[in-house]
Every structure is written in C-alpha cells, then in structure tokens.
NUZAGU-487928 format. One record per residue (C-alpha): x, y, z. Coordinates in steps of 0.001 Angstrom, whole numbers, plus 500000, padded with zeros to 6 digits. Layout:
<sites>
XYZ/...
</sites>
This chain:
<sites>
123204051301446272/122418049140443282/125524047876441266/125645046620437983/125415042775438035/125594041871434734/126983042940431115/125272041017427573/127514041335424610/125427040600421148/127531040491417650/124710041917415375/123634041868411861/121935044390410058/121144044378406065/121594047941403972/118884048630401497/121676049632398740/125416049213398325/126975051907399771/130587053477398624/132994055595399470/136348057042399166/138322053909401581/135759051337400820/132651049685400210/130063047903402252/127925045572399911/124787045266401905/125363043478405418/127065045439408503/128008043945411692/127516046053415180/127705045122418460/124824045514421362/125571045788425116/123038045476428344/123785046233431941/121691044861434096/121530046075437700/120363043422440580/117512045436440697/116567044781437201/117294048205435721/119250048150431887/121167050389429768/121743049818426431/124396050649424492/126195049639421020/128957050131418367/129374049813415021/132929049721413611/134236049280410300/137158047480409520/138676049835406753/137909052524409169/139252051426412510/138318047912413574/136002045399413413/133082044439415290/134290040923416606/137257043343418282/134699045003419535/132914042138420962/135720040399422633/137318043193424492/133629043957425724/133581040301427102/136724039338427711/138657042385429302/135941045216429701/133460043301431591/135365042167434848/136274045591435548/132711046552435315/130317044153436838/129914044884440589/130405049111439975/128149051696440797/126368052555437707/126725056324438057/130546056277438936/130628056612434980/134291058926434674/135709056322437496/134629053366435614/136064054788431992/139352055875433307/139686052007434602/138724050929431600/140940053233429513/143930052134431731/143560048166431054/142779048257427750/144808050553424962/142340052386422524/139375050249420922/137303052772421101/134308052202419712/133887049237422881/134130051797425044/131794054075423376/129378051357423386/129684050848427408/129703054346428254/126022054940426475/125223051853428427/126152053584431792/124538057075430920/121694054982429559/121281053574433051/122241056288434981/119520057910433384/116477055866434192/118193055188437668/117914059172438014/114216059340435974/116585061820433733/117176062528429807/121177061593429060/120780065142427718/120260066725431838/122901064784432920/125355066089430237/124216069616431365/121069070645429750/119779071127426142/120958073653424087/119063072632420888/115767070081420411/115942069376416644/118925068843414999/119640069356411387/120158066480408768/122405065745406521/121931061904403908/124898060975402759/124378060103398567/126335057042398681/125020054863396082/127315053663393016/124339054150391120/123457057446390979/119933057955389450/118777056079392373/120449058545394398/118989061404392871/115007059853393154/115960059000396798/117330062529396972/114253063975395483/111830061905397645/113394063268401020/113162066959399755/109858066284399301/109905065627403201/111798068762403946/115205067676404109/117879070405402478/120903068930403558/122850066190401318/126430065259401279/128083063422398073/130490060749398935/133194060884396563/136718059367395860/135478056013395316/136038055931391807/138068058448389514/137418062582389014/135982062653386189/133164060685387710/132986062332390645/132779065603388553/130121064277386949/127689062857389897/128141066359391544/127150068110388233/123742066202388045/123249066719391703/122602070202391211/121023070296387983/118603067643389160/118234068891392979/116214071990394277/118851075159393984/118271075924397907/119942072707399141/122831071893401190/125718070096399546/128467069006400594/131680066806399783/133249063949401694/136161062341400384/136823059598403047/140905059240402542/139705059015398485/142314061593396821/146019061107396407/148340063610398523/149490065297395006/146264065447393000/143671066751396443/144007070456395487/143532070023391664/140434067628391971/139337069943395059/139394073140393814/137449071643390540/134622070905392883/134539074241393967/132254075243390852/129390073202392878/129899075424396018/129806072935398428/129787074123402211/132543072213402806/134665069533401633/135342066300404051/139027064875404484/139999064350401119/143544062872401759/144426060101404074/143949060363408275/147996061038409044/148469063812406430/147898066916408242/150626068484406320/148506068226403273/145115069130404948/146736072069406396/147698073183402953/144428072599401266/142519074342404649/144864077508403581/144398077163399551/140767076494399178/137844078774399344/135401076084400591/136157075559404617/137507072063405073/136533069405407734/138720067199409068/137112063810409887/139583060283409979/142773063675411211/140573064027414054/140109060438415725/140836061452419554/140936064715421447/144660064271421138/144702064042417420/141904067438417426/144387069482419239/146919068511416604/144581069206413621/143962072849415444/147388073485416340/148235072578412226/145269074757411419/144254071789409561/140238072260408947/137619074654409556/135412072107411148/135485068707412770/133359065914412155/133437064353415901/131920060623415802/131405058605419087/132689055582417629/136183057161416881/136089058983420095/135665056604422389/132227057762423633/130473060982424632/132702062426427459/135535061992425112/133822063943422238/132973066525424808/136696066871425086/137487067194421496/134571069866421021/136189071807423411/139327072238421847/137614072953418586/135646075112420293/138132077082422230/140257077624418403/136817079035416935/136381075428414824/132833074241414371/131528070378414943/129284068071412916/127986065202414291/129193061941412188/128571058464411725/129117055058410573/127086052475410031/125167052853414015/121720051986414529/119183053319416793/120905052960419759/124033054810419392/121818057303417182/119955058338420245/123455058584422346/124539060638419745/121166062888419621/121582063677423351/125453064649423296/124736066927420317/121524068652422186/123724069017425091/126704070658423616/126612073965421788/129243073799419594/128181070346417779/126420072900415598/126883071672412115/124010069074412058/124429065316411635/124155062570409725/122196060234412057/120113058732409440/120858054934409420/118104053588410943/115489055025409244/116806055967405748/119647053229405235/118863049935406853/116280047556406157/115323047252409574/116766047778413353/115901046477416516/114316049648418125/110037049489418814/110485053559416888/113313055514415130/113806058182416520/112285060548415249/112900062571411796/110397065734411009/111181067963408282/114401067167407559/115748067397411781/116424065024413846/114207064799417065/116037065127420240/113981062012422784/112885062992425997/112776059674428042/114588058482431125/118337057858429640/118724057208426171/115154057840425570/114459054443423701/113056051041423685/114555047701422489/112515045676420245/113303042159421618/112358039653419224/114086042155416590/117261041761418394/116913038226418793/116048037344414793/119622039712414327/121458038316416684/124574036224415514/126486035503419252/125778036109422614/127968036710425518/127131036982428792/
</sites>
C-alpha cells in the first residue's frame, strides 16, 4: 500500500487586478495563500491550498506553520485514502485553523483520486449538477469600473452579480446599487453582501432601504456573533437573508437554524475546515429546508476546483458560487488552465482527483517560502 512520504508547504503570493473592498476590510492588491503537495513514495501528488484572510479568520503564515510544524508529523507515513482517520487526528492535535486543514484534506481527496483514476466528485458520491452558476462579486471602490467590468461579463452570459457593501456609509451604498440597475441589463441577478458592514441598530433601516433594488438576498449584514440581530432581520425583511461569517462550522449552522437566523447559508471550505465538514453543515441546512451557496475568499485555482467538485456532488449547494478568482480577479495563478467558465457557469473538471494541473515555474516565480 503506498503511504504518503512527504508534505511541501509554499507561502504564496498572488497580485489582484483592482483594490477590492468590503464591509470588514480591504485588500489593496497583493493576497497571500498557502500551497500543499503530498507526495507518495511512488511519486503520486495531491495538491491542495488555502487562502485566509486575516480580518476574516487568520492569516496565511498561521496557516503555513501549523501545516509544517504540527499537521505534517501526523500525516507523513498514512495511507492516503484513510482521509476521515487522518482528519479526526488532525482535528484532535490541533484546535480549529481551519482553513490548514481544508487545504490538506483537498490534498488527500486530490490524491486519493488519481490513486483511484477517479473525479473527487465519484468519491464524494456522484454528480448531481455539471455547470454551476456564477455569481462576481462588484467589489471595486470605484464603481464605473465596476459597471464596464459588469457590462463586459454580461456580454459573456453571466446574470449573476453581487454588490459588496458596508465599506463605506449608506448613502453611498444606496447610490452604487441605484446605478447598478439603471446601468445593468433588467434580467440580472443582484444581490447584497454586507460582510459584518452595518451597525446592530441601523441593519434593518439601511436593509430594508435596499429592498427597492430587489435583491435575492442580502448577505450578513451585522457582525458573525449576532444571531440575535440576524434572527430579527431574517423575520422583518422581505428579501431572504444569508448568513455567511454566523455560519463558520457545522456547529455554528445548527445554531443559525435553530435561531432561524437566515434563509440560506453561504458554506466556504476555508471557514469549514474542508469538504467533509461542509458536507456536514449542508446537511443541517438541508434537513431545516435552508438553501447553500458556495463562497469564497481570495482562493485560487486549486481550492476553486475542490470547491467545484463538493458543490457537483452535493444537491443542496444549489445557490451557485462565486468561484471566480482565478480567472476574473487575479492577475495570474499557477494553474496550466482555469477552470473553466462558459456562459456565465462554472465547469465542473472531469480528471483523476481534483481535475487540474500545476503550472510549475508559475508556482515557483510566486513562491515566497518553502517547507518541506
């Protein structure tokens, strides 16, 4: 039985093409992820990665160091498809950073797929969907060059935007939505994501104001601990409600569900702690009759295509995604090919495990420290 021999740990840099805000912060133009290869004595690999954010949940020098430092003894030597055993070891030695463990969990199923010559989307049970709708996030500060970026993608077929707001004050934010739908095709998608941005006593004012631009929903306007206040705006608001930063573990779903807190839950593997564990929090939404969107952060190709699989695999995940960093976002990334975006979907990829493959020299030229 091959056994994974070793683990690589890369700190990564990747450049934005704009400045990007929202409601709990800003990034300027450079993000930081982290990269992981297993390697198998055989010479098989799985690749997996994470990309936290520091006003979010952590960083990615966290990330890197309890890869190396405590993740990696307890997996070198394991049998690559023992990928439940190996987690629940992991989970028991080292208290949440989740987004490491996301990144070495889509490592495993990564190998485990090519070991078994199967899509991570078989081994999760089968695909339910190939194409996946998506949704750009209209981040930019400067909003005319949001609205020609906007324009340029409808072009392409793409219906699906969401506005980040909160950033700055409501009269603002009032007024980018307004000239979003003036400017914008009438048929589109919007939608609303306040990322922590409004104050406790002002979210049902400023939230019921952006009703007038009937958006299909409106993201976590308050800050992550105050279900209390997302449970009264879920029950007071005609536009459903997701619940995003509420919703971090399956712990904190069944909360949110049990609070009747949203209508639907953004479910990211970075915040989860990996596929398996966003399985589990789709199930309770699931089981209370709560929808799930696929979300991001600031993930390249690599956890993109993790993402892709656990979304084509699970039914409920059925309130598209925003996996558009690589191709829309960043300047470059460090697959050979994106995958792939047609008419405004994302392309589910059929290959052994994740489906992708590295670009080396591009991971090299981003590299900033190597482990392993």
């Amino acid at each position: 039985m091959s056994r994974i021999a070793s683990l690589e740990v890369r700190l990564i840099k990747s450049r934005l093409k704009t400045k990007r805000a929202q409601g709990v912060g800003s990034v300027e133009r450079d993000v930081k992820r982290v990269v992981v290869r297993l390697r198998t004595a055989s010479g098989a690999e799985g690749w997996g990665e994470c990309a936290p954010w520091e006003v979010f949940s952590g960083t990615a020098e966290q990330a890197a160091a309890a890869l190396d430092l405590y993740l990696r003894p307890l997996v070198i030597g394991t049998n690559p498809r023992a990928i439940q055993a190996t987690l629940a070891v992991c989970d028991k030695a080292l208290y949440e950073h989740w987004e490491a463990k996301a990144a070495l969990e889509m490592a495993l199923f990564d190998l485990c797929g090519k070991l078994s010559n199967l899509p991570v989307y078989d081994l999760l049970g089968g695909m339910v969907r190939s194409r996946i709708p998506l949704s750009f996030s209209l981040a930019n500060p400067d909003d005319g060059a949001d609205v020609a970026m906007a324009k340029a993608m409808c072009a392409d077929g793409h219906r699906v935007f969401k506005v980040k707001t909160g950033f700055s004050d409501h009269e603002n934010d009032m007024r980018r939505l307004a000239r979003f739908r003036k400017e914008l095709p009438a048929d589109i998608d919007l939608r609303i994501d306040y990322n922590q941005g409004l104050a406790a006593y002002d979210a049902l004012r400023c939230c019921r104001d952006m009703e007038v631009f009937k958006p299909s929903f409106i993201e976590q306007p308050v800050k992550r601990p105050l279900i209390h206040v997302m449970a009264a705006l879920t029950a007071a608001l005609d536009t459903p409600v997701m619940a995003d930063e509420s919703a971090f573990t399956p712990a904190e779903a069944l909360r949110v569900v049990e609070a009747r807190a949203a209508d639907i839950v953004s479910v990211k593997l970075m915040k989860s702690g990996g596929i398996l564990a966003g399985r589990k929090t789709n199930a309770i939404c699931e089981a209370a009759g709560i929808p799930c969107y696929g979300g991001t952060l600031f993930e390249g190709g690599i956890a993109l295509a993790a993402g892709t699989h656990f979304i084509a695999a699970t039914a409920n995940m059925s309130m598209g995604c925003e996996f558009y960093m690589p191709k829309y976002a960043f300047e470059s990334d460090i697959l050979v090919e994106n995958v792939a975006v047609e008419d405004g979907h994302v392309i589910v990829p059929h290959g052994a495990g994740l489906g992708i493959e590295i670009d080396e020299s591009a991971l090299k030229a981003a590299t900033l420290e190597l482990r392993g």
